[in-house]
C-alpha positions in Angstrom: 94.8 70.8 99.3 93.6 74.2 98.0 91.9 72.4 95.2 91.7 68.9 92.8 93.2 68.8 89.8 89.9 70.3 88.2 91.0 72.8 85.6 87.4 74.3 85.0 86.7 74.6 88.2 86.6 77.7 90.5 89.9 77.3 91.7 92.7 75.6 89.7 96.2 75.2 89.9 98.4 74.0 87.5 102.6 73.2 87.4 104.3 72.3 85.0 108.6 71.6 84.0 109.8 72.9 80.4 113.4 71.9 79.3 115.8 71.3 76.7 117.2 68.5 75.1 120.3 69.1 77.1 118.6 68.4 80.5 118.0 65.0 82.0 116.2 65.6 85.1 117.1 63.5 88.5 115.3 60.4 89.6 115.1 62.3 93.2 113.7 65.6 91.5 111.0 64.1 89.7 109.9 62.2 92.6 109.9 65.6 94.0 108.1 67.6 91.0 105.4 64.3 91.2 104.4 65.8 94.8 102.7 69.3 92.7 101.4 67.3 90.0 104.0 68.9 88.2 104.0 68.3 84.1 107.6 67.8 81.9 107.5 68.8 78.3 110.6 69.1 76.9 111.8 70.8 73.0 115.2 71.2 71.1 115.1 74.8 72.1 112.7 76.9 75.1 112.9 80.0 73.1 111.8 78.3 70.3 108.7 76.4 72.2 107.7 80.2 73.9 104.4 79.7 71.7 103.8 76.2 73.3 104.8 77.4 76.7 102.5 79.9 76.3 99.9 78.2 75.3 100.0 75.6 78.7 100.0 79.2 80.2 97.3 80.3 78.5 95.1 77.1 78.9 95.7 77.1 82.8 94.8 80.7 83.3 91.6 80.3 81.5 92.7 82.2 78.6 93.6 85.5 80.7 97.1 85.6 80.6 98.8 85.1 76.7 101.8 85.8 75.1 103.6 86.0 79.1 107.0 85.0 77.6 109.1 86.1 74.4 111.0 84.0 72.9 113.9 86.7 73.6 113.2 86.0 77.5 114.1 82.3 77.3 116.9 82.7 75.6 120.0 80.8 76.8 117.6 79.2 79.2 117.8 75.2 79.3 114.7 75.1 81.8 112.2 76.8 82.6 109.5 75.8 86.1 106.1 77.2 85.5 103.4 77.7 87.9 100.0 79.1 87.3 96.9 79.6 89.2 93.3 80.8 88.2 90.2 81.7 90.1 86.3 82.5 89.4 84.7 83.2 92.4 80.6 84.5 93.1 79.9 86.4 95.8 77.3 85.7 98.2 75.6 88.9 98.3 76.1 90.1 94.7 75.9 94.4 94.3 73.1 95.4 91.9 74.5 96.7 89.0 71.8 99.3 89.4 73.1 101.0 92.2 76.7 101.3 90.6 77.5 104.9 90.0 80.3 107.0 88.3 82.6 108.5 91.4 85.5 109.6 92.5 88.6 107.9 93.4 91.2 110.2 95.2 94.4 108.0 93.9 96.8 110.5 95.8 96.1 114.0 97.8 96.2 115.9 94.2 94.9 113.3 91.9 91.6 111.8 91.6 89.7 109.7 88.7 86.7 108.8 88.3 85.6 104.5 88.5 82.2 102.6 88.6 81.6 102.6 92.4 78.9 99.4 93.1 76.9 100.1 96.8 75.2 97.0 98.5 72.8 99.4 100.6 71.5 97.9 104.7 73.6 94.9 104.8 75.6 93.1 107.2 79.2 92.9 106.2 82.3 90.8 107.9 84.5 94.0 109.5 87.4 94.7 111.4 88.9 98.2 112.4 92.1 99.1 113.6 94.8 102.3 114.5 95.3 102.2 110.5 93.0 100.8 108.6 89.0 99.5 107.9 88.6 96.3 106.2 85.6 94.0 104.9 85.9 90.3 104.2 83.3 89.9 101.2 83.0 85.7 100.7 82.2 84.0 97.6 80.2 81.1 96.8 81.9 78.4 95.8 81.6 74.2 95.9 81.6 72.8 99.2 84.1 70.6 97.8 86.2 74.0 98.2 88.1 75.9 101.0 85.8 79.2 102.2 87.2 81.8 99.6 86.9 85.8 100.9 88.2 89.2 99.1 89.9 90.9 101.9 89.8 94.7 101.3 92.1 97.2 103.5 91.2 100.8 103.3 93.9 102.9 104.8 92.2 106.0 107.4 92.1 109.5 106.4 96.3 110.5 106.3 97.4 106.8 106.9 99.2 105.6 104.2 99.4 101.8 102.0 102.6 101.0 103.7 101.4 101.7 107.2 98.7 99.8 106.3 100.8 96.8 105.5 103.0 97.0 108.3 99.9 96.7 110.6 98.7 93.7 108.8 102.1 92.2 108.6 102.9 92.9 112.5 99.1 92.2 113.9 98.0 89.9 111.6 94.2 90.2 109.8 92.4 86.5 110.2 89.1 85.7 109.6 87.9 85.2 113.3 89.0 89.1 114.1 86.8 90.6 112.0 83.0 90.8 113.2 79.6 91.9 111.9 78.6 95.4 111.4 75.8 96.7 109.7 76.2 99.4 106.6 73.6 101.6 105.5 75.5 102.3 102.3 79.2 100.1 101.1 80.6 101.2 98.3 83.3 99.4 96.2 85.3 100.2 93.0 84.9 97.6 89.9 88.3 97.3 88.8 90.5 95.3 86.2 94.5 94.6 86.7 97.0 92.9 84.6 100.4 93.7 85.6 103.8 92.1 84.7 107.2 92.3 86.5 110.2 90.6 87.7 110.3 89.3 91.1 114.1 88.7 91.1 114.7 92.2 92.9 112.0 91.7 95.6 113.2 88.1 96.7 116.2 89.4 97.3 115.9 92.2 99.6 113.8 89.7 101.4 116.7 87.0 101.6 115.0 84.6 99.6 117.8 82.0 98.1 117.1 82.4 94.9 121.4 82.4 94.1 123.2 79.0 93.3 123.5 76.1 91.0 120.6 73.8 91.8 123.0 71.1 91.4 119.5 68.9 92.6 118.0 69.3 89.7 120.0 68.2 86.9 123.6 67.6 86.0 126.0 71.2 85.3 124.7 74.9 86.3 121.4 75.6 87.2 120.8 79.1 87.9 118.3 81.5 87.9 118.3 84.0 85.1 115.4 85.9 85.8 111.7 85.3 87.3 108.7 86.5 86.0 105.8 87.0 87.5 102.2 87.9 85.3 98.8 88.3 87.5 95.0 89.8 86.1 92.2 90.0 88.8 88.6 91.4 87.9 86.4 92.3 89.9 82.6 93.6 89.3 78.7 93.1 90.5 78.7 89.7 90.1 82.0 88.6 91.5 85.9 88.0 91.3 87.7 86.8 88.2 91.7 86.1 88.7 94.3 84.4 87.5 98.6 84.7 88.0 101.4 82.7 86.6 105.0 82.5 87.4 108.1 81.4 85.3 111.3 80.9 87.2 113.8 81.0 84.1 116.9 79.2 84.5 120.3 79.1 82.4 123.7 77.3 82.3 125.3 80.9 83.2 124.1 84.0 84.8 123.4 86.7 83.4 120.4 89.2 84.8 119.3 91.8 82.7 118.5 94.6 85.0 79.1 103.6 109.0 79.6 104.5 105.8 82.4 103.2 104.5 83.4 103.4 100.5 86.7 102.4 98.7 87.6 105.4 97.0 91.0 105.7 97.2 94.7 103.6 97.0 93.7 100.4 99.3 95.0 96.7 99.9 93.3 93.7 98.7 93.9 90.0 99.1 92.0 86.9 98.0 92.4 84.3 100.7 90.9 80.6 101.3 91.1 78.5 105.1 91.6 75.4 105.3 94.3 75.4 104.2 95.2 79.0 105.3 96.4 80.7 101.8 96.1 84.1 100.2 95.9 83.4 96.4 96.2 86.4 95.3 97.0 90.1 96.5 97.3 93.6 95.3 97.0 97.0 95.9 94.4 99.4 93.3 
């Protein structure tokens, strides 16, 4: 497993079932929900438990993610399957907040902004280079209880763009044992916060993913997907990687969607990943 059911520890992850009154969930499916140490609360009415399902939210992102659903959004929903997922990780050679410096990051061709660049200066750094891209695998510290826990950072070469970048990893692949050591005289890496929100109903479905159908499994009548939503913050700074993400797949009894120098200063890929199991916890692009 990723992780034990340790909700302060560096890497927690948490599942949970909120329903109705109206729902009596299968034998079979809560055999099946015992498997992710899945927890069942259930209310009169979801949209009027969004503060209490918020809350669980809340609590298992360590406080980083609030208010993720509105009582509007679980509106003729009868149940609602929650995961979430947060992660505090220190890296192993920390950047010296002394060294960080206002520069420039060139976000397309014709616009730039300026961002808190941190250097680590003569070190060794994991590295791989390809056609399209440079990368760095910067580990953390973490338990030895724990999987080994790296950012992975992609920066795209001069007139290559994200989505060539992506295709490369996607087609070649980007484990651990490709990249090798090479020394930097001078690394440079943004400090950067993100919080987005979106639905991921469009995205599973160009990639195929079955999200249509009743779910008959689950409970007696309709079970369909009325919309998924998906809410991740990652931080990073001198001292290390603060992240967490949650996803609510919101389900009704009809449907109804509502439509060697090398320095990170520009548009680049990044990905938090652990072996052992092999798993990328988080990913993004800044």
């Amino acid at each position: 497993t990723l992780c034990g059911d340790v909700k302060d520890g560096p890497l927690a992850l948490a599942n949970a079932v909120f329903t109705d009154q109206s729902v009596t969930l299968f034998p079979a499916y809560q055999n099946f929900l015992k498997v992710f140490n899945a927890e069942h609360a259930q209310y009169p009415n979801l949209a009027e438990a969004a503060s209490n399902i918020n809350a669980w939210i809340s609590d298992n992102t360590r406080g980083l993610i609030r208010d993720m659903l509105s009582p509007a959004s679980l509106t003729n929903s009868h149940l609602a399957l929650v995961n979430a997922i947060a992660f505090k990780g220190t890296w192993q050679t920390k950047f010296d907040p002394r060294d960080t410096r206002k520069e420039t990051f060139s976000v397309t061709k014709d616009e730039q902004t300026e961002v808190d660049m941190m250097y680590l200066r003569s070190q060794h750094l994991s590295s791989l280079e390809t056609s399209t891209y440079k990368a760095v695998r910067l580990p953390y510290t973490l338990p030895e209880s724990y999987p080994s826990t790296s950012l992975f950072a992609y920066l795209p070469n001069e007139g290559t763009s994200l989505s060539a970048v992506l295709e490369d990893i996607v087609k070649n692949g980007s484990a651990g044992d490709q990249f090798t050591s090479v020394k930097y005289d001078e690394f440079g890496f943004p400090k950067f916060e993100i919080n987005s929100k979106f639905s991921l109903v469009d995205t599973l479905e160009k990639l195929d993913y079955p999200i249509g159908g009743a779910y008959t499994e689950m409970a007696e009548g309709q079970n369909q997907v009325q919309t998924i939503v998906h809410q991740a913050y990652v931080k990073v700074d001198e001292e290390g990687t603060e992240a967490s993400g949650a996803t609510a797949v919101i389900m009704t009894r009809s449907l109804n969607f509502d439509p060697k120098f090398l320095v990170f200063n520009r548009p680049f890929v990044f990905a938090i990943a652990s072996d052992k199991p092999d798993a990328i916890l988080f990913a993004g692009i800044y």
